[in-house]
PDB file as gemmi writes it, atoms N, CA and C in Angstrom:
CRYST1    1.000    1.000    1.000  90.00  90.00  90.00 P 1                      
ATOM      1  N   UNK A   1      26.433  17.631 -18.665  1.00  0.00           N  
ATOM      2  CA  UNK A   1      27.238  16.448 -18.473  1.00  0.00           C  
ATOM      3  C   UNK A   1      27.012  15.524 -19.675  1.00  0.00           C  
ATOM      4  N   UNK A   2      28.266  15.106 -20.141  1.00  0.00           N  
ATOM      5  CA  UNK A   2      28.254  14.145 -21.057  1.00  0.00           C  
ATOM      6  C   UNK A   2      27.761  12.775 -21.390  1.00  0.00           C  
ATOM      7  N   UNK A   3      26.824  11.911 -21.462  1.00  0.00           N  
ATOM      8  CA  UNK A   3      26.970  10.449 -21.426  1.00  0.00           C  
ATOM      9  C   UNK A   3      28.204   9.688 -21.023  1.00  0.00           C  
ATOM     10  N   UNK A   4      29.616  10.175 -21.416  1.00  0.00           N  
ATOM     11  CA  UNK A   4      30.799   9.407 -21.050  1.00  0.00           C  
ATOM     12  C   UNK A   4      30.603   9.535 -19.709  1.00  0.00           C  
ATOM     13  N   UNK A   5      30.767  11.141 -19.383  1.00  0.00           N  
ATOM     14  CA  UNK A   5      30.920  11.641 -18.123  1.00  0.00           C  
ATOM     15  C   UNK A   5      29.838  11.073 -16.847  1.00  0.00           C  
ATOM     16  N   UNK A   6      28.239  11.046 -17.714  1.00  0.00           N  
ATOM     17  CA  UNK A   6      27.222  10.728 -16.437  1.00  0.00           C  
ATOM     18  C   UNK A   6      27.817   8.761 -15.884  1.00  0.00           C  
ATOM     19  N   UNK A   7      28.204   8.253 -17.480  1.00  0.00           N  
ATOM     20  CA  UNK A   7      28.922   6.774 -16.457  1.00  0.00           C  
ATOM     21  C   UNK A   7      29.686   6.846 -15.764  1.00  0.00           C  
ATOM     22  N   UNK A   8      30.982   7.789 -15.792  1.00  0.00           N  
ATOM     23  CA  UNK A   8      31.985   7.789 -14.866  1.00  0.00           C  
ATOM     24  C   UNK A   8      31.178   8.013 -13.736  1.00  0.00           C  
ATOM     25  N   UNK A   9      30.913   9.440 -13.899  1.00  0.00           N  
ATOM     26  CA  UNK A   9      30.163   9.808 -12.660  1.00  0.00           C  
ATOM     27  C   UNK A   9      29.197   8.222 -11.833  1.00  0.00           C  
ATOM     28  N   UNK A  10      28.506   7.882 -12.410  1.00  0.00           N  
ATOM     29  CA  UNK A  10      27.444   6.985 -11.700  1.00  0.00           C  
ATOM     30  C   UNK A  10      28.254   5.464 -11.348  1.00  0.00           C  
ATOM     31  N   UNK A  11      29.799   5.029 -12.045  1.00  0.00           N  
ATOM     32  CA  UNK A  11      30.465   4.022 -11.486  1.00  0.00           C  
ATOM     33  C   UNK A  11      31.065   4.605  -9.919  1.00  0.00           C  
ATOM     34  N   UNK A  12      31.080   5.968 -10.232  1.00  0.00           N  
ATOM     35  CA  UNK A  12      32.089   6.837  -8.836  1.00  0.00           C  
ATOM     36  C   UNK A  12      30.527   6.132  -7.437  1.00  0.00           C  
ATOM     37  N   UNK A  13      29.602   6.523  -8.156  1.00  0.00           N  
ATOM     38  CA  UNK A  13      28.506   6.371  -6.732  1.00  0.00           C  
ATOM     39  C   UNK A  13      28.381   4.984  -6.536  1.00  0.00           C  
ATOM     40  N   UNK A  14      28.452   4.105  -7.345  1.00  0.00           N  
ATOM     41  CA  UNK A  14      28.877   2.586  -6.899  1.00  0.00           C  
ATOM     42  C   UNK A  14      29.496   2.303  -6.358  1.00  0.00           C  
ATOM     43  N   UNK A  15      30.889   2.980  -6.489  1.00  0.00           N  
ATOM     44  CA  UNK A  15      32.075   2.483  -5.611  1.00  0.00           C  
ATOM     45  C   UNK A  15      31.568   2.935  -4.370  1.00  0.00           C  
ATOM     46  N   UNK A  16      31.245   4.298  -4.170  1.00  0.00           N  
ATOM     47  CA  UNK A  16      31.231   4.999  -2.828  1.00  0.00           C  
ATOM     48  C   UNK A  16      29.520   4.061  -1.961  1.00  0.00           C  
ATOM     49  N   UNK A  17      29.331   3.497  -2.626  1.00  0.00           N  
ATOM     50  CA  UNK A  17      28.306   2.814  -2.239  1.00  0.00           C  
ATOM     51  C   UNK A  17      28.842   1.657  -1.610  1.00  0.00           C  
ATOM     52  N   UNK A  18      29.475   1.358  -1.920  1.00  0.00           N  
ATOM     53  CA  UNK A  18      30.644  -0.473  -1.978  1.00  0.00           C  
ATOM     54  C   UNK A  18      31.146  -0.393  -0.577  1.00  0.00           C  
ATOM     55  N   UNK A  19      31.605   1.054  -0.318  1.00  0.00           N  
ATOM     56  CA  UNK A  19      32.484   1.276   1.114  1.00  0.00           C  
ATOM     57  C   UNK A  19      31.312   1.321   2.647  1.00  0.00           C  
ATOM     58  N   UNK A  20      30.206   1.354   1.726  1.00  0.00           N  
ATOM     59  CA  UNK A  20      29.159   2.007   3.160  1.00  0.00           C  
ATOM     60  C   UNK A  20      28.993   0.894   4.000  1.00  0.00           C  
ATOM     61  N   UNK A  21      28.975   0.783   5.291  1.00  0.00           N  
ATOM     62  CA  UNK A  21      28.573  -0.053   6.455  1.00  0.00           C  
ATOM     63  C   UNK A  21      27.430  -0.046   7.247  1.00  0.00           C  
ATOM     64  N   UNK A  22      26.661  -0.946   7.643  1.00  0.00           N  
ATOM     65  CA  UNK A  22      25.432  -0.238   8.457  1.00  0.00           C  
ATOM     66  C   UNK A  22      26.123   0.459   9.681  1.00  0.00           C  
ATOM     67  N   UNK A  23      25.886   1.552   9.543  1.00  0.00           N  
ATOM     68  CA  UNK A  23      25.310   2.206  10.518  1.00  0.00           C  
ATOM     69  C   UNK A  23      25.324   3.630  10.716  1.00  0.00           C  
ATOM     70  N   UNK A  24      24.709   4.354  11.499  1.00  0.00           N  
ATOM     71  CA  UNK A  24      23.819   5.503  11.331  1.00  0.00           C  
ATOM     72  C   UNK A  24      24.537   6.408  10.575  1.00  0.00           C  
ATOM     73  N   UNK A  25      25.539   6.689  10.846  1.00  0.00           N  
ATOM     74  CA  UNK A  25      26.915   7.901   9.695  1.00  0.00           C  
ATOM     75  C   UNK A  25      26.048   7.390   8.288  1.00  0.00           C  
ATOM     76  N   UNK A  26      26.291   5.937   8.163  1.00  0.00           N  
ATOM     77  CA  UNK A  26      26.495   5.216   6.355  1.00  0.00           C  
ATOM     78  C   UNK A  26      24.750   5.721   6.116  1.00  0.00           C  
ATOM     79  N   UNK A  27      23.802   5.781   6.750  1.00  0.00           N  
ATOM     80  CA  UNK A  27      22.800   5.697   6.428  1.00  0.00           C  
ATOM     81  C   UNK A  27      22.479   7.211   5.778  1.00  0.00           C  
ATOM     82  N   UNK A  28      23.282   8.146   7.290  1.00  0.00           N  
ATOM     83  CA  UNK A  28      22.846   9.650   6.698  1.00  0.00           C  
ATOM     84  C   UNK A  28      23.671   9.691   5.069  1.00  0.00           C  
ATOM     85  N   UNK A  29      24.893   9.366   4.990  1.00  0.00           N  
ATOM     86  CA  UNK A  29      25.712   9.524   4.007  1.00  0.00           C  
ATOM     87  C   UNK A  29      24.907   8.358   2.799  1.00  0.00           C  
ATOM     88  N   UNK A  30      24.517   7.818   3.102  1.00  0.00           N  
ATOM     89  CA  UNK A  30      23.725   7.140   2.166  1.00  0.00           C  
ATOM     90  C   UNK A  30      22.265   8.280   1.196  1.00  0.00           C  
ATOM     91  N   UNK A  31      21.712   8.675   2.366  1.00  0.00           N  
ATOM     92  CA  UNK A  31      21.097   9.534   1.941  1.00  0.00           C  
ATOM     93  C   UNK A  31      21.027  10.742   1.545  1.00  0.00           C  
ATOM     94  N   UNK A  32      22.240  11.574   1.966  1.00  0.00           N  
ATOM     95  CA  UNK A  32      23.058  12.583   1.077  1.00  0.00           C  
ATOM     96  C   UNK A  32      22.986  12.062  -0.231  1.00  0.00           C  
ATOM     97  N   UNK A  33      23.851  10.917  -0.934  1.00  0.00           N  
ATOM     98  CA  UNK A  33      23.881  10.359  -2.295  1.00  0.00           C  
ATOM     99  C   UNK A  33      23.099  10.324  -2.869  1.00  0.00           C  
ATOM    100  N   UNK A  34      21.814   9.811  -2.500  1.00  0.00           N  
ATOM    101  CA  UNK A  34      21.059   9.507  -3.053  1.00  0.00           C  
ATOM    102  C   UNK A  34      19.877  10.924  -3.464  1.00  0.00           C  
ATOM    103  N   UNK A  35      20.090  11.412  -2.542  1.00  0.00           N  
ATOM    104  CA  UNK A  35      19.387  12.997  -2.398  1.00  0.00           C  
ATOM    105  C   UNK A  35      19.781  13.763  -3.153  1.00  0.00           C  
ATOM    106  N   UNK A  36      21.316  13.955  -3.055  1.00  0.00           N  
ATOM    107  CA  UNK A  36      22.399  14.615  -4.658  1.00  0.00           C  
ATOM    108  C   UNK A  36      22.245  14.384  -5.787  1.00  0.00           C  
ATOM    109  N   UNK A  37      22.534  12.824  -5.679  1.00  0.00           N  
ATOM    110  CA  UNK A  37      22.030  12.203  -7.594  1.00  0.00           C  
ATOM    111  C   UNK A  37      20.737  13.027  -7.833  1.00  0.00           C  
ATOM    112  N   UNK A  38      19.430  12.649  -6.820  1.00  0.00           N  
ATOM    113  CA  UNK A  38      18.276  12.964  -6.900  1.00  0.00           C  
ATOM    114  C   UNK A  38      18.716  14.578  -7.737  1.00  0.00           C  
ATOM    115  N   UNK A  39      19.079  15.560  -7.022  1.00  0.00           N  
ATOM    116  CA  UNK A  39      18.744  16.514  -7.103  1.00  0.00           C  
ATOM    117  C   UNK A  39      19.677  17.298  -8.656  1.00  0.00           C  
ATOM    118  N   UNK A  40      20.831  16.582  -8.998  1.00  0.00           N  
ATOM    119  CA  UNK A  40      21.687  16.572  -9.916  1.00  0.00           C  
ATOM    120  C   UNK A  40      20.846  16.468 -10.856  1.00  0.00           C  
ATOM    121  N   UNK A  41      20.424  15.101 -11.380  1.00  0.00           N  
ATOM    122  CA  UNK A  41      19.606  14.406 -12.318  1.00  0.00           C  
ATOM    123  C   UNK A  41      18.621  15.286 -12.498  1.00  0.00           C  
ATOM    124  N   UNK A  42      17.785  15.840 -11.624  1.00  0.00           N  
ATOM    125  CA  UNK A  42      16.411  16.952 -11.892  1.00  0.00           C  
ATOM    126  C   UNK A  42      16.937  18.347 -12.662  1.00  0.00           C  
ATOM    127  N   UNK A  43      18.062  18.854 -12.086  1.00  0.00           N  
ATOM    128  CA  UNK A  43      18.102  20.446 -13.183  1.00  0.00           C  
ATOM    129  C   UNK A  43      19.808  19.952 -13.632  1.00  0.00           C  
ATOM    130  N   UNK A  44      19.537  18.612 -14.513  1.00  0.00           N  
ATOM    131  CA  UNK A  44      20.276  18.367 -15.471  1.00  0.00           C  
ATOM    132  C   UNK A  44      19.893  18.697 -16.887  1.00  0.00           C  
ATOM    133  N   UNK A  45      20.503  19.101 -17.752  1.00  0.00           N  
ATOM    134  CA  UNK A  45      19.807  19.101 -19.221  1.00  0.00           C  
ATOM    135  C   UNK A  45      19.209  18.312 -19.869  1.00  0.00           C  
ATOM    136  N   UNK A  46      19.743  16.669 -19.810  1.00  0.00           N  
ATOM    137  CA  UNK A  46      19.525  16.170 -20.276  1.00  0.00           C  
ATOM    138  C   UNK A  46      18.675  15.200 -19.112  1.00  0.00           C  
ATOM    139  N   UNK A  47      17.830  15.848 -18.436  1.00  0.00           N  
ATOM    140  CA  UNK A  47      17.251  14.552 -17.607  1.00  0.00           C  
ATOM    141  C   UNK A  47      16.394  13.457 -18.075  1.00  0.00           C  
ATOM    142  N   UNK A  48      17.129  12.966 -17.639  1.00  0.00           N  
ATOM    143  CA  UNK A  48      16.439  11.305 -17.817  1.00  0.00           C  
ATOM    144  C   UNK A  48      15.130  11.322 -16.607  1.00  0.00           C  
ATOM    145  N   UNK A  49      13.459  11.198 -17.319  1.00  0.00           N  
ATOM    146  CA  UNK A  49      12.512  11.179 -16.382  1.00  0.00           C  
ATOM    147  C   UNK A  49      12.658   9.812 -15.605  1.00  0.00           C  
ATOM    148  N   UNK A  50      12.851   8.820 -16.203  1.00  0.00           N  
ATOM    149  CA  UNK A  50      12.685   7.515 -16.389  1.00  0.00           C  
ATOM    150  C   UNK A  50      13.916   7.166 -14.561  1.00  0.00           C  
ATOM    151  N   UNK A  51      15.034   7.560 -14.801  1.00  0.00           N  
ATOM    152  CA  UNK A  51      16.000   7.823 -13.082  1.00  0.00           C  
ATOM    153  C   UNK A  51      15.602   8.832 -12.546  1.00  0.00           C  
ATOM    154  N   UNK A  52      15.101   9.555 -13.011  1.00  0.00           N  
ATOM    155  CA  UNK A  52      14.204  10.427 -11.637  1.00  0.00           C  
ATOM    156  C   UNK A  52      13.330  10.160 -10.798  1.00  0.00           C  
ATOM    157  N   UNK A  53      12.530   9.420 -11.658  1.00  0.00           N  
ATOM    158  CA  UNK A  53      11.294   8.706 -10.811  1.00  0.00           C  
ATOM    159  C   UNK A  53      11.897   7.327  -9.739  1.00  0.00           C  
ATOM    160  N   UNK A  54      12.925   7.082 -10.854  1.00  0.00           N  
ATOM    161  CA  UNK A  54      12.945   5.798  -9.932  1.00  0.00           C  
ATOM    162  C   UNK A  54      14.096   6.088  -8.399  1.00  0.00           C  
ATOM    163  N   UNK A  55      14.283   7.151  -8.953  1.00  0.00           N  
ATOM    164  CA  UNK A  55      15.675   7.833  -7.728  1.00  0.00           C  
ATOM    165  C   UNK A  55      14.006   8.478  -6.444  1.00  0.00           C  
ATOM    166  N   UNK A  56      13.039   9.138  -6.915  1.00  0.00           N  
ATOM    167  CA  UNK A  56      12.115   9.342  -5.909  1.00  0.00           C  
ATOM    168  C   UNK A  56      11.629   8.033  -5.773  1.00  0.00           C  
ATOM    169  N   UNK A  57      11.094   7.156  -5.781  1.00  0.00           N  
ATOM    170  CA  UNK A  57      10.761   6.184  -5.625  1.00  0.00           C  
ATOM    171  C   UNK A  57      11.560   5.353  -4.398  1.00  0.00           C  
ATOM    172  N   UNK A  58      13.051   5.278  -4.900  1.00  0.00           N  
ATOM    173  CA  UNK A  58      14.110   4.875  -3.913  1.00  0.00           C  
ATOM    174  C   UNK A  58      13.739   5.761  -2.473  1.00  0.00           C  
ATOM    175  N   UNK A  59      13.674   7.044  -2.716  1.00  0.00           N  
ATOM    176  CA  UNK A  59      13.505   7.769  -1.652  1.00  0.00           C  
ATOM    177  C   UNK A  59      12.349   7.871  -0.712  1.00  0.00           C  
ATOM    178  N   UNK A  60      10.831   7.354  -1.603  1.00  0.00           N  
ATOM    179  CA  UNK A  60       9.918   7.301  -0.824  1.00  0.00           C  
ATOM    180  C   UNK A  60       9.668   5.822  -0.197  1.00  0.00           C  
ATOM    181  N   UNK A  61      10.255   4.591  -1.078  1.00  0.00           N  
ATOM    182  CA  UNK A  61       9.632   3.483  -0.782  1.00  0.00           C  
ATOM    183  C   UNK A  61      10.759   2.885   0.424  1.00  0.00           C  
ATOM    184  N   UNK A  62      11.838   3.769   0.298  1.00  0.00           N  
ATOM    185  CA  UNK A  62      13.507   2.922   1.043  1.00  0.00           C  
ATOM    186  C   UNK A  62      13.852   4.017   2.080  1.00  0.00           C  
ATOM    187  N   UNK A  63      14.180   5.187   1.560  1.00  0.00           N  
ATOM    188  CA  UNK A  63      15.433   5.975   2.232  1.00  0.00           C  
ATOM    189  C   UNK A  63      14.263   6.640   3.429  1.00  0.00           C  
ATOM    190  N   UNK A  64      13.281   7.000   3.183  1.00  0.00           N  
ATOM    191  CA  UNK A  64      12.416   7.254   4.236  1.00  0.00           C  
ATOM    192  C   UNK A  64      11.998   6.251   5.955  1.00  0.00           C  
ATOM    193  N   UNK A  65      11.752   5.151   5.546  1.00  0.00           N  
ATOM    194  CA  UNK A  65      11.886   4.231   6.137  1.00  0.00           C  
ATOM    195  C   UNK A  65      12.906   4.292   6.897  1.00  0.00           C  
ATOM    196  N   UNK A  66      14.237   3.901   6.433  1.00  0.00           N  
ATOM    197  CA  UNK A  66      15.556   3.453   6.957  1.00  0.00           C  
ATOM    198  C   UNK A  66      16.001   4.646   7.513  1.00  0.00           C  
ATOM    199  N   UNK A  67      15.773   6.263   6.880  1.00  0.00           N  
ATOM    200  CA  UNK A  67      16.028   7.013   8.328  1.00  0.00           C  
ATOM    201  C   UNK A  67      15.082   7.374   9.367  1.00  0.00           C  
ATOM    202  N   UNK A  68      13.999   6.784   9.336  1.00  0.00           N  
ATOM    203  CA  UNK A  68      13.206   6.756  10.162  1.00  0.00           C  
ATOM    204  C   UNK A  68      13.471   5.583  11.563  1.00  0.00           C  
ATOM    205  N   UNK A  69      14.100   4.503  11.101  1.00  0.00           N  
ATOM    206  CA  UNK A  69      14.465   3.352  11.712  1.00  0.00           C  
ATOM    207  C   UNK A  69      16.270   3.559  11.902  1.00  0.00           C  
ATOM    208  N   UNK A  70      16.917   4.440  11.854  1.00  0.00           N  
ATOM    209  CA  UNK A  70      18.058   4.316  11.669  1.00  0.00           C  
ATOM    210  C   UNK A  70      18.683   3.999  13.098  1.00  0.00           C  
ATOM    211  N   UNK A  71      17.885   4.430  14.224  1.00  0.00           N  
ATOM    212  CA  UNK A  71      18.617   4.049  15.624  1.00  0.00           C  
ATOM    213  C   UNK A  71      18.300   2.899  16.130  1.00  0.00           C  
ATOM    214  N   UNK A  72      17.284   1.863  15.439  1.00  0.00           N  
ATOM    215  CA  UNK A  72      16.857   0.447  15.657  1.00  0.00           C  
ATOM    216  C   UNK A  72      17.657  -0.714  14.701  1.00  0.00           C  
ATOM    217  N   UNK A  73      19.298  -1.398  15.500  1.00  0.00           N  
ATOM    218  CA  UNK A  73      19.779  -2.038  14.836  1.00  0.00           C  
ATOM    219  C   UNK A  73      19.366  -2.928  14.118  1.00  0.00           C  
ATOM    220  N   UNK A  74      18.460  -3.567  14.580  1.00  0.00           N  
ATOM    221  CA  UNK A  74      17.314  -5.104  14.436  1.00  0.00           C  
ATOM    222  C   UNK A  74      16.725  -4.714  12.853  1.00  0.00           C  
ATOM    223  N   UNK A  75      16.275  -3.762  12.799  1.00  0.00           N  
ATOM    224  CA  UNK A  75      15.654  -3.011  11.816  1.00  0.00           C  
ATOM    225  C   UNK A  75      16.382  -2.314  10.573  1.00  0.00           C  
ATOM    226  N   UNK A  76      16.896  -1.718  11.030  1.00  0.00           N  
ATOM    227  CA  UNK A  76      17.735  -0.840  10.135  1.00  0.00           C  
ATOM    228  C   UNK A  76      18.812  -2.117   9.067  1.00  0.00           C  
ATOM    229  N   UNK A  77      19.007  -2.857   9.644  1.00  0.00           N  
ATOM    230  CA  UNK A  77      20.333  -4.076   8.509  1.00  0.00           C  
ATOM    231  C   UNK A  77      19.083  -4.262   7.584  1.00  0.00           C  
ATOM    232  N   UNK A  78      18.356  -4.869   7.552  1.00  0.00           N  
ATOM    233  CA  UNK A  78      17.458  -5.188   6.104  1.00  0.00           C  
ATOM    234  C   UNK A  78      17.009  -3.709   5.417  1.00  0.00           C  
ATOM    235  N   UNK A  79      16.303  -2.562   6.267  1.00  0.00           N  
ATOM    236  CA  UNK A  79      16.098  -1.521   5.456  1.00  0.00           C  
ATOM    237  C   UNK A  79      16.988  -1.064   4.491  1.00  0.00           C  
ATOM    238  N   UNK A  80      18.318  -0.768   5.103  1.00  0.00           N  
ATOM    239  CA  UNK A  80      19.675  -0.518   4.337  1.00  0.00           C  
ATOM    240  C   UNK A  80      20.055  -1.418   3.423  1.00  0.00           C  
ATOM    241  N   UNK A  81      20.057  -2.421   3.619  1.00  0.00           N  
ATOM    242  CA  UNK A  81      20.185  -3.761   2.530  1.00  0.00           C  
ATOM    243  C   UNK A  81      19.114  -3.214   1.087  1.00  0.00           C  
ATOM    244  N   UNK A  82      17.851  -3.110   1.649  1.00  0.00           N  
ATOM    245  CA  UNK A  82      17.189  -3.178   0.702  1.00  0.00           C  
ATOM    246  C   UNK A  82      17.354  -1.716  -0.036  1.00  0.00           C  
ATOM    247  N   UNK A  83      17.800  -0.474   1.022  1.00  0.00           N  
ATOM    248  CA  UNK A  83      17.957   0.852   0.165  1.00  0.00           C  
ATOM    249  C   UNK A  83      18.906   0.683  -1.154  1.00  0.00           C  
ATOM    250  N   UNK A  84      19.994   0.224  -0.689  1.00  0.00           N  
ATOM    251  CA  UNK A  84      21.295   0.202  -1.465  1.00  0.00           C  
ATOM    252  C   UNK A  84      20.800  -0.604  -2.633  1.00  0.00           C  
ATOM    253  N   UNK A  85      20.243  -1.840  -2.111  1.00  0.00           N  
ATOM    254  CA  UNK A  85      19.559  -2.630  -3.440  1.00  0.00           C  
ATOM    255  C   UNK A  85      19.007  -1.557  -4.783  1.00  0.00           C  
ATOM    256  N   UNK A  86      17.961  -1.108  -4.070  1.00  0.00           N  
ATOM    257  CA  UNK A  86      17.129  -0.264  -4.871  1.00  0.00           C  
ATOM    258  C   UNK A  86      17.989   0.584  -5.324  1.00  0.00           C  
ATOM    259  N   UNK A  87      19.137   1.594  -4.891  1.00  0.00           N  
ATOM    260  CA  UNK A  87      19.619   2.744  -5.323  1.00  0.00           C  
ATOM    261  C   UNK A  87      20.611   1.929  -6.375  1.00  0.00           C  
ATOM    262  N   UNK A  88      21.671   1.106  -6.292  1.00  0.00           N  
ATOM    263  CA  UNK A  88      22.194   0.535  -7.226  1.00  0.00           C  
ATOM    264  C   UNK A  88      21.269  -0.403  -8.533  1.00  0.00           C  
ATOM    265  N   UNK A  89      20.398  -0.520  -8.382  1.00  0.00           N  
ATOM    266  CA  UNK A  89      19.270  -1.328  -9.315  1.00  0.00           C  
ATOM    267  C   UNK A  89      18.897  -0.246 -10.198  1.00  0.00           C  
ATOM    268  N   UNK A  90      18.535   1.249  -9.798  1.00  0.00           N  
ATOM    269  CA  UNK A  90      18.579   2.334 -10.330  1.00  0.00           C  
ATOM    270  C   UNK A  90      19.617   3.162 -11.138  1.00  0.00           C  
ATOM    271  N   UNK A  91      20.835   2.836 -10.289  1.00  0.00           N  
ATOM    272  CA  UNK A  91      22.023   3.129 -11.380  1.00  0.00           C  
ATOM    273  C   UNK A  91      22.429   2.324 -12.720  1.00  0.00           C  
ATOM    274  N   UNK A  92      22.489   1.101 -12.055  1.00  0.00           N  
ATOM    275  CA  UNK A  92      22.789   0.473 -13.278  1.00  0.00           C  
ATOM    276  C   UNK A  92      21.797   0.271 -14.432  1.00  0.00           C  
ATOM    277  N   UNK A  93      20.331   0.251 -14.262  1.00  0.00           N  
ATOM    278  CA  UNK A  93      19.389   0.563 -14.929  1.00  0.00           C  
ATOM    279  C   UNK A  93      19.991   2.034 -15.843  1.00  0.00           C  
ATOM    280  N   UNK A  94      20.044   3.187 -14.695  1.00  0.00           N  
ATOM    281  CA  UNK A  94      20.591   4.361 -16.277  1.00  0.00           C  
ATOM    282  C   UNK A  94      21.793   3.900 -16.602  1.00  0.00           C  
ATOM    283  N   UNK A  95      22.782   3.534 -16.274  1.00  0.00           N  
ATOM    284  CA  UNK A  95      23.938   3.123 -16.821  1.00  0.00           C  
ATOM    285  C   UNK A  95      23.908   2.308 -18.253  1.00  0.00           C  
ATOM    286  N   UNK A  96      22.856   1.355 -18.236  1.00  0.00           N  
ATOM    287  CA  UNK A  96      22.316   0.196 -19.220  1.00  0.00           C  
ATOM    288  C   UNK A  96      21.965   1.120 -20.553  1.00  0.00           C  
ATOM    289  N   UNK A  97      20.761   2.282 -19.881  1.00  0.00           N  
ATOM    290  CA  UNK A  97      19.717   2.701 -20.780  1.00  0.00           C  
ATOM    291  C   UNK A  97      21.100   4.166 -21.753  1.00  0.00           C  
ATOM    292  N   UNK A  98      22.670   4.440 -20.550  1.00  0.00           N  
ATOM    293  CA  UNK A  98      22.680   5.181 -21.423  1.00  0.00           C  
ATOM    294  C   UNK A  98      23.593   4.461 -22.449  1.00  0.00           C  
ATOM    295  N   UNK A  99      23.944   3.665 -22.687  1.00  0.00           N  
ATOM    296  CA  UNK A  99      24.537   2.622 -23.689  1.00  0.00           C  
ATOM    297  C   UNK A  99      24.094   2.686 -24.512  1.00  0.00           C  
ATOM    298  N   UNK A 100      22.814   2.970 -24.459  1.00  0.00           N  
ATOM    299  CA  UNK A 100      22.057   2.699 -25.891  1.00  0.00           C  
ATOM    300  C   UNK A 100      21.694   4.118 -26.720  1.00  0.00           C  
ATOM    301  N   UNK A 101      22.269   5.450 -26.104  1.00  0.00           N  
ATOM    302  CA  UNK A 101      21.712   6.918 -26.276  1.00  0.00           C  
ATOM    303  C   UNK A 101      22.731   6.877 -27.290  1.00  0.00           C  
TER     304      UNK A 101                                                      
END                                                                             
């Protein structure tokens, strides 16, 4: 994948991020995304260590949590808040870093 191509690609997971709602569907489908990028980014050629870590990171410090809590409404609105935080803080971070490649 190209640099042009990995931005398109990573504005596409923003948007599809933009549409998600709390609740339990958005959370699993949240974590599909984030699990994909994850797993995309790792037996990519050009992987970037630097969004890998921070894509596991998302996954151990956020997405674990929030599907662990996903059937506790009370709970789950801030976990998800804060997943999406983290997973978009991560995109646009490589988005930034590939500007400069």
């Amino acid at each position: 994948m190209t640099n042009t191509e990995k931005k398109v690609h990573l504005k596409n997971i923003l948007s599809k991020i933009e549409n998600l709602n709390i609740s339990e569907s958005s959370i699993r489908d949240l974590g599909n995304l984030i699990r994909s990028e994850q797993r995309r980014e790792f037996s990519s050629e050009a992987e970037s260590k630097l969004y890998s870590n921070n894509l596991r990171q998302t996954i151990e410090k956020n997405l674990e949590d929030l599907e662990e809590n996903a059937t506790k409404p009370k709970v789950r609105i801030d976990l998800f808040k804060d997943c999406v935080s983290n997973f978009k803080q991560d995109i646009k971070r490589e988005l930034g870093d590939l500007k400069h490649r």
